[in-house]
N, C-alpha and C positions, 0 to 999 in steps of 0.2 A: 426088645420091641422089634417086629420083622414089619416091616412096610407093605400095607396093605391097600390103601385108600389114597390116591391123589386128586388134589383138586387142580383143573388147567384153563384159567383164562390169562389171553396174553392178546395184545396188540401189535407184538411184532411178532410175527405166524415162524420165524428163520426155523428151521429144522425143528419144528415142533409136532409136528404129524410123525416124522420118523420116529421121536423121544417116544412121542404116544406108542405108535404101532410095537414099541418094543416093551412099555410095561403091562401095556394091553397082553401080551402073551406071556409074560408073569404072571398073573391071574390078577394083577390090578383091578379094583375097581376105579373106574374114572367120571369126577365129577366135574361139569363144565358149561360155559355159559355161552349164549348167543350166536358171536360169527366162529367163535373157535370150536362150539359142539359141530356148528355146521359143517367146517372141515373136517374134523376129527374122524364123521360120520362118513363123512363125503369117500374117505380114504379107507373105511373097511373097519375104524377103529369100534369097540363096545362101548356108549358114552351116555352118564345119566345127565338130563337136564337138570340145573341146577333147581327148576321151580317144584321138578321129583322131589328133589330133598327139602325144599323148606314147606311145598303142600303151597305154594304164595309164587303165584307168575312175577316176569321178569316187567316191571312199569316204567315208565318216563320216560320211553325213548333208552331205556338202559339205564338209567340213573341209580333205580334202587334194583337190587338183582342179587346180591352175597350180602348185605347189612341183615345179618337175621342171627339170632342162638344158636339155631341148630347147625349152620357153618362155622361161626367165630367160638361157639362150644367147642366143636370136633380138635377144634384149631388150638385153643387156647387151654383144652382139660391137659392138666397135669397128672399123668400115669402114675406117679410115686404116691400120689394125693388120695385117698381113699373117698373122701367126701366130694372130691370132684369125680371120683371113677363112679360114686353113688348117682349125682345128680346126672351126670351121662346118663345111666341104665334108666332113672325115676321118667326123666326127662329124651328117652331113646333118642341121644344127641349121636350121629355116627361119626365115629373120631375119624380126625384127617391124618395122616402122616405126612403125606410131601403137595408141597403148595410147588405150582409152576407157574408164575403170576410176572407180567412185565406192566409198564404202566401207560397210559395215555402218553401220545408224545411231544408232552405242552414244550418242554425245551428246544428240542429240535422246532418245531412251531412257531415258537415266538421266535426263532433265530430272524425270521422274514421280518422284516421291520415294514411291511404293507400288511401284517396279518389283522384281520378284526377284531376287536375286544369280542366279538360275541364268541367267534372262532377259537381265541383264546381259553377262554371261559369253559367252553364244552370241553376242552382237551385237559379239565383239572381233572384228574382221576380222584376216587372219593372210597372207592370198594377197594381198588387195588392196592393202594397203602395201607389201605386197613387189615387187608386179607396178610400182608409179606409183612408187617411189624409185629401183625399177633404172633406168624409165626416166629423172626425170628426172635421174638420176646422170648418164648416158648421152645429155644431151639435143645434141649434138651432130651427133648422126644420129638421134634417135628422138622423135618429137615423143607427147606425152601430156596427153590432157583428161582431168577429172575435175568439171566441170562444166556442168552443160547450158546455163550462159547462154554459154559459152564455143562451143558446137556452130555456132552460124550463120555466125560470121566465121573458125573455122578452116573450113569446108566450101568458103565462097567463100576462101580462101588456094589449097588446093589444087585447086577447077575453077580457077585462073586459073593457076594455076604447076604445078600439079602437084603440091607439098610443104607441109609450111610451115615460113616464112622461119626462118632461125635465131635471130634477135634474139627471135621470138616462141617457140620452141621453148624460150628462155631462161626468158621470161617466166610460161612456161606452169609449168616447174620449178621455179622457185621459189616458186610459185603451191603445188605438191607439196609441199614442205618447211614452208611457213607452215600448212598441214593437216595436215599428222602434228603438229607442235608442238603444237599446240591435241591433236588426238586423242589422243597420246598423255599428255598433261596429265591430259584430263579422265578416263582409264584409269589412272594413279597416283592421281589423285584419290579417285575410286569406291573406288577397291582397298585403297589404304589406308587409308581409311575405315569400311570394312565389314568386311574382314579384319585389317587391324592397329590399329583402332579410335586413328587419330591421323589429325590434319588437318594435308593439307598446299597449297601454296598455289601455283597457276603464272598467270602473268600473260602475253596477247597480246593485246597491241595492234594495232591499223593503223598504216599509213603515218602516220609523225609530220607535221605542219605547225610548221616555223620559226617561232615569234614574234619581232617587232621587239627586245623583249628582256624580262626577267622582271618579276619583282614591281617592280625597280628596274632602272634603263636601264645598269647595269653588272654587271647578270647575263644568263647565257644561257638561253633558255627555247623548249619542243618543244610541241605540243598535241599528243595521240594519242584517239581515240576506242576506248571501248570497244566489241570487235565483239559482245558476248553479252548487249548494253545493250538493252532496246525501250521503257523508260520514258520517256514524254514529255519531256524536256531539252534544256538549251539543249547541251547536247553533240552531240544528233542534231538540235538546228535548221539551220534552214535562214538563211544569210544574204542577207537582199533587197536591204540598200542598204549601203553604205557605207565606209567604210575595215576592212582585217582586224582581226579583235575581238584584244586582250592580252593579256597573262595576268590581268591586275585585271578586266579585262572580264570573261572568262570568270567568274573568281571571285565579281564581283559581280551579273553577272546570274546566274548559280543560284543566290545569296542571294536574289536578288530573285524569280525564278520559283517556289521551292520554296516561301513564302510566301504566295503566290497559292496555289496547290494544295491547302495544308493549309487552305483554307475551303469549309463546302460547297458540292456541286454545285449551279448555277442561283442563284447569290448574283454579282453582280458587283463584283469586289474589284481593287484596285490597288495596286502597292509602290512606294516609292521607297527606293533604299538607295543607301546610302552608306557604303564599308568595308564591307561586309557585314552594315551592323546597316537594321533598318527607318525610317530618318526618318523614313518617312512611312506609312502603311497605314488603306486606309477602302475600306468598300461604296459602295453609291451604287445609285439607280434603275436608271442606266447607267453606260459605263467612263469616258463625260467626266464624270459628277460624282463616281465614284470618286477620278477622275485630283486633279482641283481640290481633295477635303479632302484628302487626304495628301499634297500638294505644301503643304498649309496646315500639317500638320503638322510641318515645320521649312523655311519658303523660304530657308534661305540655303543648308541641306547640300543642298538637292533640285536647286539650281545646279550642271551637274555631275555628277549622280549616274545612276545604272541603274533605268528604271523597269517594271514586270513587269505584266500583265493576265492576267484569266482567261478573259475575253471577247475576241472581234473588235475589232480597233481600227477607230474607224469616223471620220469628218472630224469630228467635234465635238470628239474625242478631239487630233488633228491641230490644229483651231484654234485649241487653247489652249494648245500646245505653241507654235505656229510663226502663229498669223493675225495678218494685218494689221490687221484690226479689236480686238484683242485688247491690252490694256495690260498688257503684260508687267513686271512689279517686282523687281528685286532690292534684296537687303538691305545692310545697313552698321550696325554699332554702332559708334555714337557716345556718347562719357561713358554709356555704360550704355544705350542706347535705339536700337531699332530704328528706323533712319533709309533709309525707300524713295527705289530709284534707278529710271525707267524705262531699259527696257533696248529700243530700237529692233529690235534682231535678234532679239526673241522668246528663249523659254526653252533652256538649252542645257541636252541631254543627251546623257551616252555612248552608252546603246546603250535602244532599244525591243524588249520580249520579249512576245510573244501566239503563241495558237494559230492566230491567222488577221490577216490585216485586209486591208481595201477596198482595192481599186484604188485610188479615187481619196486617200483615205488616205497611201496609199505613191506615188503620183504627186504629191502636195502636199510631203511631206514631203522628195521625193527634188529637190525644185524650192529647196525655203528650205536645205537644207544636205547639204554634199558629206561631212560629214564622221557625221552621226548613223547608226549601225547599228539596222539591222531585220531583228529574229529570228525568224523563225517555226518553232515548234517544235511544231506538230500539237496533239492533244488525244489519245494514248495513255495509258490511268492505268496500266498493269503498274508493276510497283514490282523495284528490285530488291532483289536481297537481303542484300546487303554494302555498308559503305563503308570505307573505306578514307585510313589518314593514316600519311604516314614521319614516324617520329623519326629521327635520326643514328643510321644503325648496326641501325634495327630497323622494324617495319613493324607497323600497330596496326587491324585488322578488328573492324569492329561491325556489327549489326542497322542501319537505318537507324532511324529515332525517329520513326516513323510514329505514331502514338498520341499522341493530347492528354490523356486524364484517365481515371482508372476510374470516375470518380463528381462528385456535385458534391454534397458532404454541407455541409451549412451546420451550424457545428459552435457556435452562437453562441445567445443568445435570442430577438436580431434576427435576422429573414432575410431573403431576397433576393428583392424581386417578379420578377414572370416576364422583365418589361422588361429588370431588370438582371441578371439571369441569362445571355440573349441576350449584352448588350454585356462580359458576364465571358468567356462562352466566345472570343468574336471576341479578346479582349485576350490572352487565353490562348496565343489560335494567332500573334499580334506576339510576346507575352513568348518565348515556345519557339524565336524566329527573331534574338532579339538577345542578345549575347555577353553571357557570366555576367561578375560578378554582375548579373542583369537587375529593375529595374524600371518596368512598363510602365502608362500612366496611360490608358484607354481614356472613350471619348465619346462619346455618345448624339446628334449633329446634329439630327437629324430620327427621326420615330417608324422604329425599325427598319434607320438607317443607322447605322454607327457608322467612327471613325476613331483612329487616337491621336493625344492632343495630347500627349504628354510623352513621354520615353523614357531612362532611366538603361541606361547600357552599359558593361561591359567594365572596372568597380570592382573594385577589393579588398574592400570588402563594401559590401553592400547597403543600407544606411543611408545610404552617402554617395551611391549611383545615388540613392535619390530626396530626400532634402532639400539635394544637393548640384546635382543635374541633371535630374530626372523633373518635381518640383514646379515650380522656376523655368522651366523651357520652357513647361510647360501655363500659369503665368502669362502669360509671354511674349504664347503664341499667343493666349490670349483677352484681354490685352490690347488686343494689335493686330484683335481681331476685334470688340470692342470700338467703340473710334477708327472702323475702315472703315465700321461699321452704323449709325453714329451712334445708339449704343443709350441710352437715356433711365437717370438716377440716376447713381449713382457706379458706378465699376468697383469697390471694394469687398464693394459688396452684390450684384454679377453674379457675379465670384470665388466666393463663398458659397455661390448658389445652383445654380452649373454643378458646382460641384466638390463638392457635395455628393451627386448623380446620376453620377459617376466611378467606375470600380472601378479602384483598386490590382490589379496582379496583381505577385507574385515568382516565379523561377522556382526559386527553391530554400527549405526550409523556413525559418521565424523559428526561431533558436535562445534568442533569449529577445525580451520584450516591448518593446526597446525600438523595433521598425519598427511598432509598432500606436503607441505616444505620440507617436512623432513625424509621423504619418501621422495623428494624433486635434488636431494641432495644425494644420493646416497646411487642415482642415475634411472629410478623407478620412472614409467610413462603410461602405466595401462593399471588402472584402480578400479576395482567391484567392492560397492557397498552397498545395505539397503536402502539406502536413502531414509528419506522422514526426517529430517532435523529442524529445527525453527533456523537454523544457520546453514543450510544446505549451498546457497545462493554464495556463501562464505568460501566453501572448498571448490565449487564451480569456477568460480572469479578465479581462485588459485591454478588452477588446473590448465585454464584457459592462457592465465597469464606465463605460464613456466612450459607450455608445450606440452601438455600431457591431455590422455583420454580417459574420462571416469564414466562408467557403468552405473545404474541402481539397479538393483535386482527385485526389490521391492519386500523383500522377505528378510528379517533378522534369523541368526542361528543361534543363539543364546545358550549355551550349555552349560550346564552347574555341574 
């Protein structure tokens, strides 16, 4: 079968006049309708109207125009068929071989959430799908495009053969099929929406990617990206170096990226997570002195862990991951005490997530290990606008939780200087990032940098996150920061005076007073919560009474 007959109606015109102009001098004949004959013509191309071939003008504004036999015949007769090559000739149907067809673009359309239902309505295409399923129903003998990045490499198929191949004729069809799914989704979607005022839910993915295996090495696990995604993620990153990311990987570097994001723009911030909660998180000048406090904020889970920037990674950054000049420490507790091991091979980590980094960078790091992944995932901020979690049996859509606080009302005697206000809000956007019940201990290093030292995660209540795990870490680490500085006095009266410049944040409200006394013992003065409690009046009184300043922010961070 040599290609002789195309038909070309399309709504997106992109290099379609060139496609023409070049099987035009094939000897193609070309069948086509309304504003696309008009160009085709317009550009020198030979073009029959399509009302030539059915004898029946184009009606309704365009509505009916290719619903006819003698198109959907050409389209649909099967060559091998004998009784269909009959009713061809009985019925002089003129067979089509390659359909160029794109559709109305209700999608892109309805993206406007001000668009009109009537607006809506006309952009359902009714020809167009009918015309690109018959063919590729039919792709056997009918080869069909429907998009124009696809135009350059069928064009060279057929100057070199004449046709194109059937393997790709395949390919092209199903290409058809994974288009109407999506189109016709987001047309149930609209429709039932606007006219049956109920939501309903269709999901397509891309081509899945195999992981090695799931959460655990005795499950099966797929990665699928989503195509209607353009938010900066590590889903749409790009991978630079290293072994294919996991499924923990995935999971924990978009802990770890999403992280980064929620602080502001032109601030250089850095994650280290581990399971999904923040180990580690601090500003910094730049992304290497970012990197160093929040790897200080827990060195032993940051061994290991997924770490995220918002900035370019740049060789300082690299250094102190992987240089040879660089005394690399891990940790051991022993009887109770952090006890340093040098580790010759530099810091191990799973995977590095930024919007960019240096050559030399990624040529350093691709040099010390075969094994560390490097993400690069642009700097896009669109957001989207669902996420998305299975229960057994059910499927659970939310807003994403873009929003840190409505306010930052100091609801106390004491308030908050401007200094610790800064270092609440940065603690804010840690707490919102670590699994409830979260208590998050934030730190002032330097004027205007700030990191965490302490982090309660993932408790039955909130009391035991911080006098069981938020308090003792931030000991921990300023002990040990302590020791390394060789800072002058006791470590008792350093404790005092560090931790008294700390702000407690919760990500859910005090239901009664007892996370102010024990947070007024322990030498805490500066508390962020969202407030809301029918006992709020409870932890006020407290606060009041003991010297200390409490915040509401007015927003919970609830993370499951």
């Amino acid at each position: 079968m040599k290609t002789k007959r195309a038909l070309i109606s399309v709504s997106d015109k992109t290099g379609v006049v060139e496609f023409a102009q070049e099987i035009d001098k094939l000897g193609f004949e070309i069948i086509s309708t309304g504003g696309t004959a008009k160009s085709l013509r317009a550009a020198g191309v030979n073009v029959k109207d399509i009302s030539e071939v059915t004898g029946f003008p184009e009606i309704m504004d365009g509505r009916v125009k290719t619903l006819h036999p003698l198109i959907h015949g050409g389209i649909l007769a099967r060559r091998d068929h004998s009784d269909h090559l009959k009713a061809v000739e009985q019925q002089k149907i003129p067979l089509i071989d390659l359909i160029v067809v794109n559709l109305y673009p209700f999608m892109e359309v309805t993206k406007d959430e001000n668009v009109t239902l009537e607006t809506a309505i006309e952009n359902i295409d009714i020809g167009g799908p009918t015309m690109i399923r018959a063919a590729a129903k039919n792709y056997q003998h009918v080869a069909v495009v429907i998009e124009p990045e696809d135009y350059g490499w069928v064009l060279e198929q057929i100057k070199a053969t004449g046709e194109v191949g059937l393997k790709d004729r395949a390919k092209l069809a199903v290409k058809v099929f994974h288009l109407m799914s999506r189109y016709d989704a987001t047309v149930d979607t609209y429709l039932s929406r606007h006219l049956l005022k109920e939501e309903r839910v269709h999901f397509s993915y891309g081509k899945g990617v195999a992981l090695r295996y799931g959460e655990n090495n005795h499950q099966e696990a797929t990665f699928y990206k989503d195509p209607d995604s353009t938010e900066s993620s590590v889903a749409n990153g790009e991978v630079l170096h290293g072994k294919a990311m996991s499924y923990n990987n995935y999971v924990d570097a978009n802990a770890a990226y999403e992280a980064v994001k929620d602080l502001p723009a032109g601030i250089c911030a850095v994650s280290v997570i581990k399971h999904t909660n923040p180990c580690g998180l601090a500003t910094g000048s730049n992304v290497a002195e970012a990197l160093q406090m929040a790897w200080e904020g827990d060195p032993i889970s940051s061994f290991g862990g997924v770490i995220a920037s918002n900035t370019k990674i740049d060789m300082a950054f690299a250094q102190f991951l992987k240089g040879d000049q660089v005394k690399h420490i891990s940790y051991q507790v022993i009887n109770g005490e952090y006890i340093p091991q040098e580790v010759p091979t530099g810091k191990f980590v799973e995977v590095v997530i930024a919007p960019d980094f240096d050559h030399e960078a990624v040529e350093f790091l691709k040099q010390k290990s075969k094994m560390i992944r490097l993400v690069k995932v642009g700097s896009t901020l669109e957001q989207d606008k669902r996420t998305f979690r299975t229960i057994t049996g059910g499927l659970l859509i939310q807003t994403p939780d873009k929003r840190l606080m409505d306010g930052f009302k100091v609801v106390t005697k004491m308030d908050f200087p401007e200094a610790i206000k800064s270092l609440a809000e940065f603690t804010l956007v840690a707490c919102k990032h670590t699994k409830s019940n979260a208590i998050v201990l934030g730190r002032e290093y330097q004027a205007g940098k700030f990191h965490v030292i302490g982090m309660g995660a993932g408790q039955p209540n909130r009391v035991d996150s911080m006098r069981k795990l938020a308090i003792p870490k931030a000991k921990e680490n300023l002990k040990r920061e302590f020791e390394l500085r060789n800072i002058s006095g006791s470590f008792d009266d350093y404790w005092k005076e560090e931790v008294s410049k700390m702000v407690l944040v919760s990500d859910g409200f005090f239901p009664f007073d007892d996370t102010v006394r024990e947070a007024s013992l322990f030498g805490i003065r500066y508390l962020v919560q969202p407030g809301g409690s029918l006992r709020d009046e409870d932890s006020i009184k407290a606060c009041d009474e003991l010297s200390m300043a409490m915040a509401c922010s007015g927003l919970r961070h609830f993370n499951h």
